[in-house]
N, C-alpha and C positions, 0 to 999 in steps of 0.2 A: 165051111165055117160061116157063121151067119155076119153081120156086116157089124159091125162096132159103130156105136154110137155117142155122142158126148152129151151129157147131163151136165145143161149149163143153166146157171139162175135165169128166172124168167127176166122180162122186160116187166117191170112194178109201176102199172099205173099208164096213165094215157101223157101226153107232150105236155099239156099243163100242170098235170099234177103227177107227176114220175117221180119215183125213188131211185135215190141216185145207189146207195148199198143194201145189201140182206146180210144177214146174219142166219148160216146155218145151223139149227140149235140139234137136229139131231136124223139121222138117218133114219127109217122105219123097216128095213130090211138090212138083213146081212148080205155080205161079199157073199157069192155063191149060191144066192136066191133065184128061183126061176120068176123071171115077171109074166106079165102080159100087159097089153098097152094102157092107158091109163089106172094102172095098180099106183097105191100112196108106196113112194118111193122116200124123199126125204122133209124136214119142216123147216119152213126158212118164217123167220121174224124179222120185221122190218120194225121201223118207228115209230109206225101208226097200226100192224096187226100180223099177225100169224097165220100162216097158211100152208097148204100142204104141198107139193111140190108132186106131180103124178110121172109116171114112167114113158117115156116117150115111145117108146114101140117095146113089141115082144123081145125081149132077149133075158139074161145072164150077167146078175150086176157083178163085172169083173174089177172094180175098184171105185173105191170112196174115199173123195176125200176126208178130214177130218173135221167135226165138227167143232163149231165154235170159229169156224173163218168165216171174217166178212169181205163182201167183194162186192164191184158191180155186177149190174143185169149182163148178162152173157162170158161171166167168168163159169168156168170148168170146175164141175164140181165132183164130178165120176166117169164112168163110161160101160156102157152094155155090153 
């Protein structure tokens, strides 16, 4: 079984200028999509811009959360 992985908001921005939340606005694949490593996974928008969120390695996106949560850089937002 390959190794499970967490899909968490990135780190937004360097120590001066960091975003403290994101906003998930919406996933780009379904529950049960085959990835590969940097495939656009989900879209998170911050305060200042929108970006795409890439797949952290090969796997099988086995859960998502839902969109429209905001959270800190390093909350859990799925898992491969």
């Amino acid at each position: 079984m390959p190794k499970t992985l967490e899909v968490t908001l990135p780190s937004l921005g360097d120590d001066g200028d960091a975003v403290s939340s994101a906003f998930v606005s919406m996933w780009l694949v379904g529950i049960g999509a085959t990835l590969r490593a940097g495939d656009d996974l989900l879209e998170v928008n911050t305060d200042k811009a929108a970006f795409v969120v890439p797949c952290p390695a090969d796997g099988v996106l086995r859960d998502a959360g839902a969109a429209g949560g905001r959270g800190p850089a390093g909350r859990r937002a799925g898992h491969t």
